[in-house]
Structures are given as C-alpha cells and as structure tokens.
N, C-alpha and C positions, 0 to 999 in steps of 0.2 A: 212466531212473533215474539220481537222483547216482552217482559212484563215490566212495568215500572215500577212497582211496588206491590211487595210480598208480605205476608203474614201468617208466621208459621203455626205449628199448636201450642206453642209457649207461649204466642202472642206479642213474641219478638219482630218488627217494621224491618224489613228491611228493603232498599230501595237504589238494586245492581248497575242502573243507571244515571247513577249522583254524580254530577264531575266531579273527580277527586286523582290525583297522580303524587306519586312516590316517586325521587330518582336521586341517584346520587349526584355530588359536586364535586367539583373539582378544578383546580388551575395550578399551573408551575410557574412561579417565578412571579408572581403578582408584580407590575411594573409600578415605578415613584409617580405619585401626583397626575394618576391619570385612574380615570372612572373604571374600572373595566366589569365585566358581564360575567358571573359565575357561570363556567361549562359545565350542564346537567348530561349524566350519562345515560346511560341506556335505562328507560324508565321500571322500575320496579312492578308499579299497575298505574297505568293512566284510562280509567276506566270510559271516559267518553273520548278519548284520541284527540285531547285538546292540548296537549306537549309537545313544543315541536321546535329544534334550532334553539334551545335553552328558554322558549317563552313558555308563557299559558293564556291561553287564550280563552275569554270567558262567554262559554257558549250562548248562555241568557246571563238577566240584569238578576244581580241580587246582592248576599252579602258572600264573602269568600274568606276562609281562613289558612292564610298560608303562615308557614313553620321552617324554622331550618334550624342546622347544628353544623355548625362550621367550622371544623377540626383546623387550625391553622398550623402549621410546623416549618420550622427553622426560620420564625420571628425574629427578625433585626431590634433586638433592645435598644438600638438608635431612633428605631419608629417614634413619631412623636405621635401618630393619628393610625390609624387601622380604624375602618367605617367597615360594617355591613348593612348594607340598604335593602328594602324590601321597597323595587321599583311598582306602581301601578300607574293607568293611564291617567290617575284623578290625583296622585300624593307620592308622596316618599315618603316611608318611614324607615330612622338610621337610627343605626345602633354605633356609638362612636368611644371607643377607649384610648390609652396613651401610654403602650409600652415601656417608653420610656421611662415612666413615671413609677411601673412596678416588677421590671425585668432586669436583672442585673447582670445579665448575660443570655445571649441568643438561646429560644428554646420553645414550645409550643405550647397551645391555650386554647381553648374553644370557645364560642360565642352561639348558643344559643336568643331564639326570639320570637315570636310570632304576630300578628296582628288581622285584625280580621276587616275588613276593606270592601266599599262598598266599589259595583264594577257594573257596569253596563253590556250589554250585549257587546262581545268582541274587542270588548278591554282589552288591555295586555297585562302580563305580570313576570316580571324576572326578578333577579339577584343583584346588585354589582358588590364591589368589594373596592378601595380606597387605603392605599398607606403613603406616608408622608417620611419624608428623609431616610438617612440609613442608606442599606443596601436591598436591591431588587432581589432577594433571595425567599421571600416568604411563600410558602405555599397553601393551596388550600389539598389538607390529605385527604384521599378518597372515601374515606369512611365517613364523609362528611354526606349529608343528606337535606334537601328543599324537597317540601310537601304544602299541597293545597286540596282544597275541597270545597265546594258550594257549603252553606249553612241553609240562611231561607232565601 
C-alpha cells in the first residue's frame, strides 16, 4: 500500500505522493502571430501520472506552483513580441519581451518564470509561446524545461 506521507529519523516530511512533474520543452520553428502550445517531452518525474499530451491536469483543488526555463535560439532580432504564457483553466499569466528592442542581430536568450495559481479539481495547465513579425525561425532548445507541483 502507497504511504502518503513519511517521516524519517531526521524528522525530514516527506510526501511520495505530491503531484509534482519535471519535463522537458521544446518546438521548432515557433510560427508568426499564432498562439502555439509548448511540446513537453518525455517527463523527467510526473509523480502522480497527471502529464499527459503537454497538459497537467490537477488531480485535487488547491494552490499549484508551476516554473519554466525557456531556452530560445535562433531569435529573429526582427521579433517585436516573443510571449511565454503560463496557460491555467482560471488565468493566463505572460511573460512578454521585444527583441527588437535589445538584439541587434539573430541569436538566443532565455526566459525564465514561475507563478503559483490556484486550480480546481481537473484544471488544466500548459505552456504557449507567441512571436510577432520577423521570420518563423525561433526555437524553443531542448534544454529548456516546465515544472509544476501541488503546494497546499
């Protein structure tokens, strides 16, 4: 039988059953002026099997802390908008820059972010990503990573 929560001789909680999932991101060629859905790969640890089809799906109602690190490369200095959104069923929260504005030729940059978001039983929660003019050439590189986890 699972245990749901442990406590060792240090006195260290721990609790093997926390939704919580690691994976990596990734897309080629992020398309102009259109929403698109960051592809989560093969997950890291998705401890309660709630990752699935690049969602998260929130088992019970609480508060959830999701995180990412969005390695971008071969950035069109033309870009005037590069967004990444932290989509849930209740909000959007963007993270939104302006290449144009600090690239002076094509080349790559990271965007980290996180935000902790309240979710109800069978929420959803993905990624999207957003760039504006230029050329469809930006990627998201694989070393890039979305993570989430239950808080309380």
């Amino acid at each position: 039988a699972a245990i749901g929560m442990r406590i060792d001789s240090t006195g260290a909680i721990t609790k093997p059953l926390q939704p919580a999932f690691s994976a990596p991101a990734s897309y080629t060629n992020i398309p102009l002026a259109t929403t698109t859905q960051v592809t989560l790969g093969t997950e890291r640890f998705d401890t309660n099997g709630d990752l699935s089809s690049n969602t998260f799906t929130a088992p019970v109602t609480g508060k959830y802390l999701f995180t990412y690190i969005l390695y971008f490369s071969s950035v069109d200095s033309a870009h005037t908008t590069l967004d990444a959104t932290i989509k849930t069923s209740n909000a959007q929260y963007q993270q939104t820059v302006n290449p144009s504005v600090f690239m002076n030729s094509d080349g790559n940059f990271s965007l980290t972010g996180s935000m902790i978001c309240d979710m109800d039983t069978n929420d959803t929660f993905f990624m999207n990503v957003y760039v504006a003019t230029g050329t469809a050439q930006t990627d998201i590189h694989g070393d890039s990573h979305v993570s989430g986890c239950l808080l309380l």
